[in-house]
N, C-alpha and C positions, 0 to 999 in steps of 0.2 A: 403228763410227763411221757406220753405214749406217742407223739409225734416225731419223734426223733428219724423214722424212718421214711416219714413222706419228706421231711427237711433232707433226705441222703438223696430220695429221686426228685426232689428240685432241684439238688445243687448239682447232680447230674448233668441235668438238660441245662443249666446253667454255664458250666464249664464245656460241653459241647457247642454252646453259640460262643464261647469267649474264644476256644480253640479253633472255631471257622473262624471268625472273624480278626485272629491273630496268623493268618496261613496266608503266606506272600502271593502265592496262587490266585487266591481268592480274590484279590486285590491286586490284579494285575493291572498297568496300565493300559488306559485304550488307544485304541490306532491314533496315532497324530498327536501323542504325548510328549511333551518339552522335557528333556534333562533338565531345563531353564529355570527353574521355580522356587520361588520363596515360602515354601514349609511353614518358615519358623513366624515370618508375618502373619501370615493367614492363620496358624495357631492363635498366636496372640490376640488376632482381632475376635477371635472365634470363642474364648475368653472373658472377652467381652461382652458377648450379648447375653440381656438381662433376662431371657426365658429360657431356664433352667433345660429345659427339655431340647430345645434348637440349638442351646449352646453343647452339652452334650453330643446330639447326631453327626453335627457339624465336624466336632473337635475329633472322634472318633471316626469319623469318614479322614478325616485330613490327614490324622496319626497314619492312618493302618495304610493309605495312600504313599505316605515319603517312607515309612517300612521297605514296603515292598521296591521303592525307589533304591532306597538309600538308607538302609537297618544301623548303620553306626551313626551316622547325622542324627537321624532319630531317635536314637539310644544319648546322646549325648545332650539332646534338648532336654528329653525326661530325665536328664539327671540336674539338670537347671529349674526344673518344675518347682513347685511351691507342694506343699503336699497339701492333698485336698482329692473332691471326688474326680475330676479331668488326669491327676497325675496315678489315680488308681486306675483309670480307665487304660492310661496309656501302658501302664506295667502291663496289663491284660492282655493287648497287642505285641506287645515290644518282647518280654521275656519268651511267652511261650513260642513264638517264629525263629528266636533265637534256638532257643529249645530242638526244634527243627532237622539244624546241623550240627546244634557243639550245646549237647544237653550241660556236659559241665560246665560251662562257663554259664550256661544260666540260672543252673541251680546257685552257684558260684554270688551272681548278680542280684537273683532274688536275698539273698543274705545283708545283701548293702543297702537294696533299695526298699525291699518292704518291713517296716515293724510294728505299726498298727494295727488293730483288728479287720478293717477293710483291706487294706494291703494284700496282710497274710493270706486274705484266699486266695491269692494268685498262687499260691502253691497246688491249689486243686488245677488249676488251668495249665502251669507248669508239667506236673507230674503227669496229668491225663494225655499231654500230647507224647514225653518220654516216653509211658508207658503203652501208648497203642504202637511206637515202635518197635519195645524192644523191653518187654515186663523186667527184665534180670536185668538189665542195667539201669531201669527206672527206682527197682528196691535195692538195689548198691548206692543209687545214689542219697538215700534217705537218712544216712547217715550223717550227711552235710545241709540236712535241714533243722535250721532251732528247734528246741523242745518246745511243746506246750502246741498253740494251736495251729504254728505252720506245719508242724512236724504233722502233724493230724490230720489235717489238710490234704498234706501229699501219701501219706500211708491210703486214707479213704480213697483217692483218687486213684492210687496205682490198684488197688484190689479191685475197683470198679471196672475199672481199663482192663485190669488181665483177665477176670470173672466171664467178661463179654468174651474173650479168646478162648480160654481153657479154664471151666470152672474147677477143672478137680486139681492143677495146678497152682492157682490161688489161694485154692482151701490150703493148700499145702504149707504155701505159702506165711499166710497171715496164722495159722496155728505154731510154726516155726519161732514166730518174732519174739525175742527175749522179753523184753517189757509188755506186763502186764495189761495196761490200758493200750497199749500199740494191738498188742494180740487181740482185745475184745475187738477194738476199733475196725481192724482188716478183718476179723471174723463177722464183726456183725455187718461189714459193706459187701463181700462176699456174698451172704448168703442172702439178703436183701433182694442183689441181682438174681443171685438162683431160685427166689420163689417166686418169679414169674415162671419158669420154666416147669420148676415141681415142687409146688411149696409144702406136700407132704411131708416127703422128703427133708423137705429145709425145716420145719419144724421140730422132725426128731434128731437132727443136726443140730439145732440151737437149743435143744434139753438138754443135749449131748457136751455141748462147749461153750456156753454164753450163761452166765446167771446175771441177776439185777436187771437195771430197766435196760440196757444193749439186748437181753432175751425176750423182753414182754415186747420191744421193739418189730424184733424178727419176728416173733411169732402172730403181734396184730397185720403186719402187711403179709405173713402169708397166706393166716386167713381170711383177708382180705381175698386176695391171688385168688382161694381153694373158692370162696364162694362167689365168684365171678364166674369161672370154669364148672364149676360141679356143685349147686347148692346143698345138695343131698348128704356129697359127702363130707362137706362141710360141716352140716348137720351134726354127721357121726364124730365127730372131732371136739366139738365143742366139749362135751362130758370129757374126755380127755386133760383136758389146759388146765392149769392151777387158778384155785379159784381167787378171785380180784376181778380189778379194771380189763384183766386180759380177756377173762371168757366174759366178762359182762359187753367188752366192744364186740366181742366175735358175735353174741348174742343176739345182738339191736342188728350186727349187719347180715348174720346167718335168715333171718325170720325177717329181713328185708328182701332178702334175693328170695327166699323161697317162696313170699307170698307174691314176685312177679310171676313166679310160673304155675302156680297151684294154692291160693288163698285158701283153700279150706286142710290140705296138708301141713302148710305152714302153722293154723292154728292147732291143729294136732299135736305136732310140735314142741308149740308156745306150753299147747296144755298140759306137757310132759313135761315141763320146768317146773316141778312144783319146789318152792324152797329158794329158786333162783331170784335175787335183788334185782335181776335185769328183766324177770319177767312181763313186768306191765310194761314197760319202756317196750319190750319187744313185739308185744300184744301191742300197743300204738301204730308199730312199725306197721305191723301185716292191716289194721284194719285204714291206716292213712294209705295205704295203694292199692288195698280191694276197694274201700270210698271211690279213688278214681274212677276205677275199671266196671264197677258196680256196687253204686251208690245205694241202691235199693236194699243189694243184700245185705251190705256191710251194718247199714242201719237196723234190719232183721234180726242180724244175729245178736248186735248190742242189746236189743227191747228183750232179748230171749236168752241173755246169760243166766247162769243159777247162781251164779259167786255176786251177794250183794255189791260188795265192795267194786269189784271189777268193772259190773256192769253201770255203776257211778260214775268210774274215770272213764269208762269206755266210752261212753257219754258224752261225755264233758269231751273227749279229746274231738269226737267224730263234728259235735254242736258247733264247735268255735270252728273247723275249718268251713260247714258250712253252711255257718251264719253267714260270713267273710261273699260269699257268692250268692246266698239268698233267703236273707234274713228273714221272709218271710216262712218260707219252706223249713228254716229250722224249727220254727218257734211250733209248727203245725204240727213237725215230726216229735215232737219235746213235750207236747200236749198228751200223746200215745203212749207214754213210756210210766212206769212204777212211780210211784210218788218220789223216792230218794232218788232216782236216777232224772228224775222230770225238773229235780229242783239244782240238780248238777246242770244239769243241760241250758237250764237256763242261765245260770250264770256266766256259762264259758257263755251262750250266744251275744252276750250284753259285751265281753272281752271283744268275741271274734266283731261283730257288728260293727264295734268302736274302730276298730281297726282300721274302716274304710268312712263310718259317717260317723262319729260318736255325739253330735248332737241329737241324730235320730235315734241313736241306739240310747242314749240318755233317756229321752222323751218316751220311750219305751219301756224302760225297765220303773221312770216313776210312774208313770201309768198302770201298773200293775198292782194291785189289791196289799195294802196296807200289813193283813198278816200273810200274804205271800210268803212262804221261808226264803226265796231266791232273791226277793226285791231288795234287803239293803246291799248284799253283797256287788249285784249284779248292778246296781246304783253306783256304787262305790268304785267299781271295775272302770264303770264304760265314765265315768267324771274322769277318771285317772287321764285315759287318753283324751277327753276333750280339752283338758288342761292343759295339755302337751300343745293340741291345735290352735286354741282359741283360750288364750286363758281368763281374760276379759268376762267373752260371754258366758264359759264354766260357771264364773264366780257369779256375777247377776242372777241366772240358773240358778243355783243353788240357795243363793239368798233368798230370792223368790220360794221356792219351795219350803227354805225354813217356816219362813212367815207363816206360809199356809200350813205345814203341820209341823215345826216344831223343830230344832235342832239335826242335820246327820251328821 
């Protein structure tokens, strides 16, 4: 449920291609261009064709083309459409160019012409072009957008729009708005934008005025933002955040950035979480990109943890990625290790293995000594995926092996 904020900077860059590609400019005709032309056919035919993806570019090049031609001919065809994905494409184009010069009349238009869920985002592409002209008249007009998710739509979009202008007028702003979900909505689009900038900052701004998942929102993309920029300080934040899914995300991604710059800090780190459910998860993080960087160590440190348990998963997690690149090398390196962490190792190798040949990695893990403690699991793993590849020869496999010793 913590996605909510990379869904604000998709629809972002989304509503930015929809606003270029709806801008008459953009789409100006080229030298030697006919007033002469028939739109409305070439639509049609365009309609037509049966791959989804050409008919699309096609229709969308044509639209935004008699647009920039001739914006009420074209506004007049889309009101003849059929409703469907081509007559959502053309709102996209059509409203927000209108938008352009006579925002009323298109806030006005988007009321008539959009009511379905695809539709209704044209109020994001509506309001964003409003709002980069003129923030106060784009939140006057939100007034005359339906409740529920157009309305939503265009509030998200004007705080995004004005945020990039003037963030402390925004904030201003979206803390202002009467309704409850309108105010989270423009607070938490708001601050979103502001923690690329300083997401410190926007974190104690989102303790400050956002509860529920609109806060765990803001606060996983800013420290996101914080440990891109500053892994360290990052760090010191985490203890900070209310404990859940929020410090457990910041966890996995704090002890990922910090082990690009410093793997043996990072584990320091790790090992100061003692208590934390996000620990071993984050402990995976840092030794899957010291493995890259050095493989040797990363391997070192695992055969030389003191926390039985640890050094089990640690194992297991380092084995399976690489089996996956050299199954023999793991199985050598798995040979070296503590009995319980030798019999982890081998089972993820039999998973990682299967990965890329699982008939080999099969023929491997029953080849392995009877009371092996890793042999049925690791049996059982790498069958799983040969299954998947070959399920035929799996079962022959297996059959075969019953015979010879007895039921898996």
């Amino acid at each position: 449920m913590l996605t909510r904020g990379r869904s604000v900077r998709s629809a972002e860059k989304e509503t930015r291609r929809q606003v270029a590609a709806a801008t008459p400019e953009a789409n100006a005709p080229s030298p030697g261009f006919s007033p002469i032309h028939d739109y409305a056919a070439e639509l049609n035919a365009a309609l037509q064709e049966s791959d989804p993806h050409g008919r699309s570019s096609k229709f969308g090049s044509l639209m935004a083309r008699w647009f920039a031609a001739d914006p009420e001919a074209a506004l007049a065809y889309v009101r003849s459409m059929p409703r469907g994905n081509e007559y959502t494409a053309a709102l996209m184009i059509v409203l927000p160019g209108i938008a352009r010069n006579d925002p009323d009349r298109a806030v006005q238009l988007a009321s008539k012409l959009s009511k379905n869920h695809e539709e209704l985002s044209v109020y994001s592409a509506l309001f964003e072009v409003i709002a980069r002209q003129d923030p106060a008249k784009a939140a006057a007009l939100l007034s005359r957008t339906p409740d529920g998710e157009g309305r939503d739509n265009a509030v998200r979009a004007v705080a995004v729009a004005w945020t990039d202008q003037n963030p402390i007028a925004a904030l201003e702003w979206a803390k202002a708005l009467e309704d409850s979900a309108e105010r989270a909505t423009g607070i938490e689009a708001t601050l979103i934008v502001r923690s690329k900038r300083d997401a410190r900052r926007t974190i104690d701004l989102a303790n400050e005025l956002l509860t529920g998942q609109a806060h765990d929102r803001v606060l996983v993309e800013s420290m996101r933002y914080l440990t891109d920029q500053d892994p360290k300080a990052a760090s010191e934040m985490v203890s900070k955040l209310p404990d859940g899914a929020v410090r457990d995300t910041a966890t996995m991604d704090v002890a990922r950035g910090l082990a690009i710059q410093d793997p043996y800090g990072a584990l320091a780190w790790v090992n100061s979480l003692a208590g934390s459910p996000a620990r071993q998860v984050a402990l995976n993080n840092v030794l899957g990109i010291w493995a890259v960087k050095d493989p040797t160590g990363a391997r070192d440190y695992v055969a030389r943890m003191p926390n039985d348990v640890e050094r089990e998963m640690g194992a297991a997690y380092l084995a399976r990625s690489f089996a996956e690149s050299d199954p023999a090398g793991a199985v050598a390196w798995s040979n070296t290790l503590p009995s319980d962490a030798k019999t982890a190792a081998m089972i993820a190798i039999a998973s990682g293995w299967a990965r890329k040949d699982p008939a080999a990695a099969v023929r491997w893990a029953a080849a392995l000594p009877i009371d092996n403690p890793a042999r049925a699991d690791a049996l059982k793993d790498a069958l799983s995926y040969w299954k998947l590849q070959d399920a035929d020869a799996a079962a022959k496999f297996s059959e075969a092996l019953s015979q010879k010793e007895g039921p898996h």
